[in-house]
N, C-alpha and C positions, 0 to 999 in steps of 0.2 A: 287344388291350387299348388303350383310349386314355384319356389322362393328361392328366388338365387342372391346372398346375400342380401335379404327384403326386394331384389329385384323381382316382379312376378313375370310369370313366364307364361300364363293362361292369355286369354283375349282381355279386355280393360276392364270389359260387363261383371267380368267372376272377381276383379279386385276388388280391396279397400281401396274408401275416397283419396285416404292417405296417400297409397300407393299409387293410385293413380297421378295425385299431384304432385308427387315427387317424381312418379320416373316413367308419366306419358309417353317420352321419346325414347327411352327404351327398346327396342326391337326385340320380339316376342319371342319365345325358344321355339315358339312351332312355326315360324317361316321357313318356309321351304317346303314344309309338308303338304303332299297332296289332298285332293277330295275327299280320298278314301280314309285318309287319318281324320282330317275332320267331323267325315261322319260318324268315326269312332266315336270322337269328344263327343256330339253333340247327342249321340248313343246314351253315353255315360252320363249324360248331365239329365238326360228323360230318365232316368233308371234313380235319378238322387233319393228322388223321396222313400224308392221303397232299401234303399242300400246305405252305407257309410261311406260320407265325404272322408278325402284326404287330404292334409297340407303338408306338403314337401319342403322343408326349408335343407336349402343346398347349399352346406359349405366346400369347396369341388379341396381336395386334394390328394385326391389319388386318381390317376386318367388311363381309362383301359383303354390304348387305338384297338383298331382294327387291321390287320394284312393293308388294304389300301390306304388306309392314312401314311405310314411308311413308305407305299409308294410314290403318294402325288403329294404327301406333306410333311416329306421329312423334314426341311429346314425347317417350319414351323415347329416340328416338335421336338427340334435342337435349341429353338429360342427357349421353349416350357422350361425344358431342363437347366435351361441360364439363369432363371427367373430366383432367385435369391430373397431373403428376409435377414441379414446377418449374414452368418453362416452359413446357413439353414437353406436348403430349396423349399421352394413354396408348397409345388407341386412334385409328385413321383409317379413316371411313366412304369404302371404295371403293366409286361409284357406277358400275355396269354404264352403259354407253349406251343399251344397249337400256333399260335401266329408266327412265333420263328418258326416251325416247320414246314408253313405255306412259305414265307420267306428264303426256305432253303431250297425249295422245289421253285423258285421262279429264278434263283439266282441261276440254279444248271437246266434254264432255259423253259422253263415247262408253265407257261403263261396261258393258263385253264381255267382261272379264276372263273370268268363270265360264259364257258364256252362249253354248247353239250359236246361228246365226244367224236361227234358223229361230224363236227366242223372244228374240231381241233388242228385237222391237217392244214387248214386254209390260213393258220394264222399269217400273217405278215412277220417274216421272219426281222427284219429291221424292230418292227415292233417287240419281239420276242425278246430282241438281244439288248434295245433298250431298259425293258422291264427288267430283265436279268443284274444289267450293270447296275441299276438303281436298287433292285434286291439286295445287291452283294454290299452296297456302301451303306444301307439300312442294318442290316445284320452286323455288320466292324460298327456300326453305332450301337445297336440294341444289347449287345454279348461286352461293350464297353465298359470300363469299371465306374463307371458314371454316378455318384452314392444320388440321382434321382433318376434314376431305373433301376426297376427289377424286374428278375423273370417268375414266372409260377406256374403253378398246374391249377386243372380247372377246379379242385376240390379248394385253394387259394392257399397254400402249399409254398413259401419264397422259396428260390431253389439257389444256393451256394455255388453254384457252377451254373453258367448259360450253356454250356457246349454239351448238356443231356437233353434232349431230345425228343427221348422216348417217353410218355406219360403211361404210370403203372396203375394209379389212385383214380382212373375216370372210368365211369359206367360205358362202355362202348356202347352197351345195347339201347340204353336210352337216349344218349348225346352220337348220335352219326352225323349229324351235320355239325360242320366247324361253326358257324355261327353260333347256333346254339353252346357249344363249349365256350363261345368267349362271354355270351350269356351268364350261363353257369360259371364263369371267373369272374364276374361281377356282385352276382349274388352271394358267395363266399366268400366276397371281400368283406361286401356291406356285414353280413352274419356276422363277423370276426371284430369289426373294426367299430361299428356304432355302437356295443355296449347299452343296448336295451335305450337309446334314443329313440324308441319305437314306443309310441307312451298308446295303451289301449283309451278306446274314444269312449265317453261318457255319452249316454242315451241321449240323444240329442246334439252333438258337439262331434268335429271331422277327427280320424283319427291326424295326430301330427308325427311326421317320419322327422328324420336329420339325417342326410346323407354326405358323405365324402366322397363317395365313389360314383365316376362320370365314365361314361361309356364316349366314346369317342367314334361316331361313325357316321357314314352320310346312305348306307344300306336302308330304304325305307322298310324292310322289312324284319329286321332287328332292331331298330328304334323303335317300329309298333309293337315287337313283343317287349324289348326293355320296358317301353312303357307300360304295358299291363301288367307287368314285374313291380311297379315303382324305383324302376330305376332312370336316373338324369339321363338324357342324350343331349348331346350336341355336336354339329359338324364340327370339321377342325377350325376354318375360318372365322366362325360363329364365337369360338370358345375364347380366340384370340380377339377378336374385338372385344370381348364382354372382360378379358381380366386384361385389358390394357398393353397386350404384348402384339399390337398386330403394327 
């Protein structure tokens, strides 16, 4: 089960009554997900008796996007960084390194994201140069002295300077795919940052996590491994309805 502020985010069946009658209307953190994640859960729920349940209670503030949230949600994730208690921002956009890097190769045009290389020449060059401009004013946001952003290496590493680059501290040989790195900057968030809110499960009884750290992406296929990680996903749209900023 995972718990977003007692919100539950499973199908209604896996809640408490309670929860149910307080937050029926709720929309579930797994919409939008396909068959294939479904059958994940429904995988995992056959697999209960002989494994350990988990309950995730999620308190969200620290949000890793992803390369494409930047591109198609950056206003949205200029409101996050508005979003104040006091002083204080609520929320803190951790920015992967690897993601400004992708960021800095789409701004000088090189819009490959989606594309093997073999159809890279056919992109639509309007397309390219829009993706580019919207790179370039994501980047003047993300390297901004903004005190809720930061940048970091995948090892979760804050970095004093946005305008480095180059990450020294990551296993090249394990982590080649950039997904995977922004992954692995989630998980050495949570490592760093929850302080043994990791309570081991008693014989009988779910282990219970607490997490601050939310993965920000609409990739169906780093949200199924976040999830096998135990770590939160949510689209960007998704996230902004659920804390009130949409």
């Amino acid at each position: 089960m995972v718990t977003w502020h007692s919100r539950c985010a499973v199908t209604s069946r896996h809640c408490s009554p309670q929860c149910v009658r307080l937050f029926h209307n709720v929309p579930c953190a797994y919409v939008g997900f396909d068959w294939n994640v479904m059958r994940l859960l429904t995988h995992s729920a056959i697999l209960k008796k002989s494994s350990v349940s988990v309950e995730i209670e999620v308190r969200p503030r620290q949000l890793v996007p992803d390369t494409n949230c930047f591109i198609d949600y950056l206003p949205q994730l200029q409101s996050i960084t508005k979003a104040t208690s006091g002083a204080q921002p609520i929320y803190t956009l951790m920015v992967p390194l690897v993601v400004l890097n992708e960021l800095e190769g789409l701004a000088r045009g090189a819009d490959a994201r989606d594309c093997p290389p073999a159809s890279r020449a056919t992109l639509d060059p309007e397309h390219v140069a829009r993706v580019a401009e919207s790179a370039k004013v994501a980047l003047a946001f993300a390297r901004s002295r903004n005190p809720a952003i930061r940048c970091l290496t995948t090892r979760g590493t804050v970095l004093t300077s946005s305008t480095f680059t180059v990450e020294e501290d990551v296993d090249k040989d394990k982590l080649t795919r950039n997904d995977d790195r922004i992954l692995a900057t989630c998980l050495s968030l949570s490592r760093t940052g929850n302080k043994d809110h990791n309570n081991p499960a008693e014989e009988g009884q779910p282990r219970r996590l607490r997490r601050e750290v939310v993965l920000l992406t609409e990739d169906r296929n780093l949200r199924v491994k976040a999830l096998a990680r135990d770590v939160p996903v949510r689209e960007v749209p998704d996230f902004m309805e659920w804390a009130g900023l949409g």
